[in-house]
mmCIF file of the C-alpha atoms, coordinates in Angstrom:
data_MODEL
# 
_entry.id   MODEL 
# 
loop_
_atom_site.group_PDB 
_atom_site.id 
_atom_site.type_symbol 
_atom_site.label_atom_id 
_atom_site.label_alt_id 
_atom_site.label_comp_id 
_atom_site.label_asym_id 
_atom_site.label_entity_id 
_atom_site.label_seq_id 
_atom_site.pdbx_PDB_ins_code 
_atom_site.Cartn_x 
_atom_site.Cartn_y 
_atom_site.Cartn_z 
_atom_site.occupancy 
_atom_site.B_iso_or_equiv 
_atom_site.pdbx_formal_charge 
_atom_site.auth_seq_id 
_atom_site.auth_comp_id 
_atom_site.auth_asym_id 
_atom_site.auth_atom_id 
_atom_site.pdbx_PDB_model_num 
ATOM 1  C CA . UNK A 1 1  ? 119.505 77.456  114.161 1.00 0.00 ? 1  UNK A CA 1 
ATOM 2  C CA . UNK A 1 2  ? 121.168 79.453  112.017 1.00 0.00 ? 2  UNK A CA 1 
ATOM 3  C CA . UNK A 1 3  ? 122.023 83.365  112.749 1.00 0.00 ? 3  UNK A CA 1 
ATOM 4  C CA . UNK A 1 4  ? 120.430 86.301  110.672 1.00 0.00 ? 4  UNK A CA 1 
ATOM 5  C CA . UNK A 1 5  ? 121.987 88.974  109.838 1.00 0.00 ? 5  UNK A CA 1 
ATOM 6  C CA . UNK A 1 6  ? 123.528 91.629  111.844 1.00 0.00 ? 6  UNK A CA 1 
ATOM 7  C CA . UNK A 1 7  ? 121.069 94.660  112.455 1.00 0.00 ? 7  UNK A CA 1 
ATOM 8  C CA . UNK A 1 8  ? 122.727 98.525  112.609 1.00 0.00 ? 8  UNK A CA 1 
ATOM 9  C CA . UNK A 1 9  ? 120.334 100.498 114.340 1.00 0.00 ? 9  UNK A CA 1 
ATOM 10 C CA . UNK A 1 10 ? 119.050 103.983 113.253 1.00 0.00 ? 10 UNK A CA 1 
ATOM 11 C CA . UNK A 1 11 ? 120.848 106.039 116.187 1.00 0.00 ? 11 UNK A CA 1 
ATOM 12 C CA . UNK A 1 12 ? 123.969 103.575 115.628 1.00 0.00 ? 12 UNK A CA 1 
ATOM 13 C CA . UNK A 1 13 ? 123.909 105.001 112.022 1.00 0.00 ? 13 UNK A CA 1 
ATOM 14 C CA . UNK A 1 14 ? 123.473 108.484 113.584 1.00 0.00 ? 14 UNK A CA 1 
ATOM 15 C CA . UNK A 1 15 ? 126.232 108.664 115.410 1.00 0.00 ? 15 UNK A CA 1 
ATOM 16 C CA . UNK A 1 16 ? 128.339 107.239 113.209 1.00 0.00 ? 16 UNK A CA 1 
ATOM 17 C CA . UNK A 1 17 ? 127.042 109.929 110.423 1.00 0.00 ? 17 UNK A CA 1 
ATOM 18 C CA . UNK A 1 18 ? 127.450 113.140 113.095 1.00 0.00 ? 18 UNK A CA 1 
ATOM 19 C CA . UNK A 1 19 ? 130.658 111.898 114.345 1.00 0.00 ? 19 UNK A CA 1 
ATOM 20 C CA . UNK A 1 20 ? 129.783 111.265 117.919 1.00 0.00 ? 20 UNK A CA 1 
ATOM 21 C CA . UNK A 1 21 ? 130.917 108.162 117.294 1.00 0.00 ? 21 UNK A CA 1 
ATOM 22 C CA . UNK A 1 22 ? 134.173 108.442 115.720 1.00 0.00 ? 22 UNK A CA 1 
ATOM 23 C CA . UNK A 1 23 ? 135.213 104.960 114.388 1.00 0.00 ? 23 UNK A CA 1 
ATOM 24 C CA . UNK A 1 24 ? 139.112 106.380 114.161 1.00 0.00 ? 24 UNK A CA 1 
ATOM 25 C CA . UNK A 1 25 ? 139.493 107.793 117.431 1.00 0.00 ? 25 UNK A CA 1 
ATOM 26 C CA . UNK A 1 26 ? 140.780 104.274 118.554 1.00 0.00 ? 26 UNK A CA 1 
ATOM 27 C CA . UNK A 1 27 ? 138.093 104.507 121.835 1.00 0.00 ? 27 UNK A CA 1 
ATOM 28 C CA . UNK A 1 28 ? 134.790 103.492 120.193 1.00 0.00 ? 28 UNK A CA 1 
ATOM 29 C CA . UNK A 1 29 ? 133.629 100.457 120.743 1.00 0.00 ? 29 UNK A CA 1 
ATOM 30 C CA . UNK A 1 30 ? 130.452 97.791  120.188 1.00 0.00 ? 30 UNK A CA 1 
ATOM 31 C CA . UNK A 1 31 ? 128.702 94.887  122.944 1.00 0.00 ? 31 UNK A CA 1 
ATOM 32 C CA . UNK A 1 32 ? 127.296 92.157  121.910 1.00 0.00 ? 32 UNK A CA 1 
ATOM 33 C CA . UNK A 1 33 ? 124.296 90.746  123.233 1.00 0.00 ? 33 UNK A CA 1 
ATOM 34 C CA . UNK A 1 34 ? 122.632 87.051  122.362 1.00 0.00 ? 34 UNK A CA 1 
ATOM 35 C CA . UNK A 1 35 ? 118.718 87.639  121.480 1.00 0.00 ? 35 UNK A CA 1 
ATOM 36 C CA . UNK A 1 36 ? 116.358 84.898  121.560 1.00 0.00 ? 36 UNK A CA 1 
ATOM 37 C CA . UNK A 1 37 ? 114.452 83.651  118.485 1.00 0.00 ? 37 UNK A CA 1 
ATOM 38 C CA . UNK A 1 38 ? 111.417 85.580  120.425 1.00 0.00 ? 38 UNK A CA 1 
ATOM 39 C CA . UNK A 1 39 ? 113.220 89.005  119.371 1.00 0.00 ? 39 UNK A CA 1 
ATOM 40 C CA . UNK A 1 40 ? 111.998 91.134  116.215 1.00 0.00 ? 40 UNK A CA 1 
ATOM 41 C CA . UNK A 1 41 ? 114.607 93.994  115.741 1.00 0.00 ? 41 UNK A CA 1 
ATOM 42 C CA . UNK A 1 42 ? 113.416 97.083  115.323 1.00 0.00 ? 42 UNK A CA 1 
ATOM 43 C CA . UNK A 1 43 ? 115.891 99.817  113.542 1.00 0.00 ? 43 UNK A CA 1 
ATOM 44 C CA . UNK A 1 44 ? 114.420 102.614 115.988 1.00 0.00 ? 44 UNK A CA 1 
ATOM 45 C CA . UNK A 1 45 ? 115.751 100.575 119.299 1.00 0.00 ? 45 UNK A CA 1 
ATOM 46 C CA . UNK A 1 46 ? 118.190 102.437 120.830 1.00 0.00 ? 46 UNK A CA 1 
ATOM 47 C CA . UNK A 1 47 ? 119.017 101.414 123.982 1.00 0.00 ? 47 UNK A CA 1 
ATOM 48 C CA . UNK A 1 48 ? 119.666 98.145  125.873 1.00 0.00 ? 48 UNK A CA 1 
ATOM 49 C CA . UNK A 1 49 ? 116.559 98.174  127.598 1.00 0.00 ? 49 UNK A CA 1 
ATOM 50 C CA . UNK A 1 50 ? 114.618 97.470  124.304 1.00 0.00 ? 50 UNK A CA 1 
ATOM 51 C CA . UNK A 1 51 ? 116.350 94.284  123.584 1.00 0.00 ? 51 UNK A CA 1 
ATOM 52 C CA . UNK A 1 52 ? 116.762 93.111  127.190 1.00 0.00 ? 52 UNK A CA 1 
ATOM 53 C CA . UNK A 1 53 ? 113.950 91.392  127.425 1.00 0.00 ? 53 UNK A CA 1 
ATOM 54 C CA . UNK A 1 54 ? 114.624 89.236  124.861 1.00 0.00 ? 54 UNK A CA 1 
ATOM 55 C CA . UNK A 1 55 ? 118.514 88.664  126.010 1.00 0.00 ? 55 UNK A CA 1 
ATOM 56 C CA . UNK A 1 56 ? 119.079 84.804  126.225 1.00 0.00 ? 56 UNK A CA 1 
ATOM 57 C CA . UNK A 1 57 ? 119.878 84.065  130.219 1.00 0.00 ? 57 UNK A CA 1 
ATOM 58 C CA . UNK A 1 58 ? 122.967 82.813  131.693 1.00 0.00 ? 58 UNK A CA 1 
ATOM 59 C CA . UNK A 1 59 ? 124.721 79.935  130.605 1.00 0.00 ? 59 UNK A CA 1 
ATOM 60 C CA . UNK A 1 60 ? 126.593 78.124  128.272 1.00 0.00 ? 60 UNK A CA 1 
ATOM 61 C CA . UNK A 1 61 ? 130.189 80.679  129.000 1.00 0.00 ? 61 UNK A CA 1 
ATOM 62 C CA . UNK A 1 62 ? 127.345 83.695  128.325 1.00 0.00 ? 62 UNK A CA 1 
ATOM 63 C CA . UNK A 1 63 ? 126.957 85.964  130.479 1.00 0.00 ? 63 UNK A CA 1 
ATOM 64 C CA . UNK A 1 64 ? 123.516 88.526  130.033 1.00 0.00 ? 64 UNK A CA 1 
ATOM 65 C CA . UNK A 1 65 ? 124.529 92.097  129.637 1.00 0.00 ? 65 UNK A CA 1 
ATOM 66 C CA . UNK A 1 66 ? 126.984 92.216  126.876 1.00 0.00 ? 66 UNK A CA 1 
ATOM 67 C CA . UNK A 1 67 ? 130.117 91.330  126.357 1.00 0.00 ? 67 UNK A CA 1 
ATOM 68 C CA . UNK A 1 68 ? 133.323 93.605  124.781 1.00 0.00 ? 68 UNK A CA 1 
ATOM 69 C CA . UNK A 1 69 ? 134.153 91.515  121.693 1.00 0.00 ? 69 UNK A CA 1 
ATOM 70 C CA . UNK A 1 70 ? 137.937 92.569  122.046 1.00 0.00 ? 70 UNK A CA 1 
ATOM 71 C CA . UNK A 1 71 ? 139.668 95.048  119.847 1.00 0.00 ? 71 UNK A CA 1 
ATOM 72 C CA . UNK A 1 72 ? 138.566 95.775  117.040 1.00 0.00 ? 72 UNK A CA 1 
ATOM 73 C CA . UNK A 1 73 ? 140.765 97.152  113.884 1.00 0.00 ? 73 UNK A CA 1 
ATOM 74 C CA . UNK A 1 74 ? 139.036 98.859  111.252 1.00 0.00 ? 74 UNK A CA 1 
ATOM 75 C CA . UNK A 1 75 ? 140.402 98.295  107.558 1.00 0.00 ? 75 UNK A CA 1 
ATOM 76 C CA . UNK A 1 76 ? 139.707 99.887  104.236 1.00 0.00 ? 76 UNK A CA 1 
ATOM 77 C CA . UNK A 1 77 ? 139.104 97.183  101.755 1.00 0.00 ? 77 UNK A CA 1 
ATOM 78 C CA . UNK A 1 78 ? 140.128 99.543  98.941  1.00 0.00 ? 78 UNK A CA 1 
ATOM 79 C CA . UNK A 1 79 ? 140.807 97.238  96.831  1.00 0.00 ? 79 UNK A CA 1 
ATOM 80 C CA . UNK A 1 80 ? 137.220 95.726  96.436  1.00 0.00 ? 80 UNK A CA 1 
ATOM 81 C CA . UNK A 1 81 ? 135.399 96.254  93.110  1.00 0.00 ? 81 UNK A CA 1 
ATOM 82 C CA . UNK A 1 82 ? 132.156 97.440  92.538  1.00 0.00 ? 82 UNK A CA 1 
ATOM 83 C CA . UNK A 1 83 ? 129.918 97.143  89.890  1.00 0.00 ? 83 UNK A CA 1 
ATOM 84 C CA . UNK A 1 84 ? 126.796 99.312  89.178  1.00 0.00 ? 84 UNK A CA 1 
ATOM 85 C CA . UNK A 1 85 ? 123.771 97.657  87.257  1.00 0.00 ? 85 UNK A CA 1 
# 
C-alpha cells in the first residue's frame, strides 16, 4: 500500500504563521505517528488524541506514540523556479 500524502494541520499552519512555532529557533520539532488505512485526516485535528485511535499498534521496530524523526535542517531552495499560468 502505497502512502498519501503528508497532511499539515490547520493549528500546525497557525503556529507556524504567529510564530509560536519558530522553524529557526533550532528547538522546534515534528513526531511522527503511523495511521491505519481506517484514518480520514481531518485539517482541524489538533492534538494526538484525535489520531490515536487510529495509530497502528506495536510492532514491526514501531513503537505507538510517536517517534522524533532526528534532526531536522531546514534549507531554502532558492534556486527553484516558478512559473505562473
Amino acid at each position: 500500500m502505497a502512502a498519501d500524502a503528508w497532511v499539515v494541520y490547520n493549528k500546525t499552519k497557525e503556529y507556524i504563521g504567529d510564530g509560536t512555532i519558530d522553524l529557526d529557533a533550532g528547538d522546534a520539532f515534528f513526531s511522527v505517528i503511523l495511521v491505519t488505512s481506517g484514518y480520514t485526516p481531518a485539517l482541524t485535528h489538533s492534538t494526538y488524541a484525535d489520531v490515536s485511535a487510529s495509530e497502528v499498534a506495536n510492532g514491526n521496530g514501531y513503537t505507538t506514540g510517536g517517534d522524533f524523526p532526528g534532526t531536522v535542517t531546514w534549507t531554502n531552495r532558492a534556486a527553484r523556479s516558478h512559473s505562473t499560468v
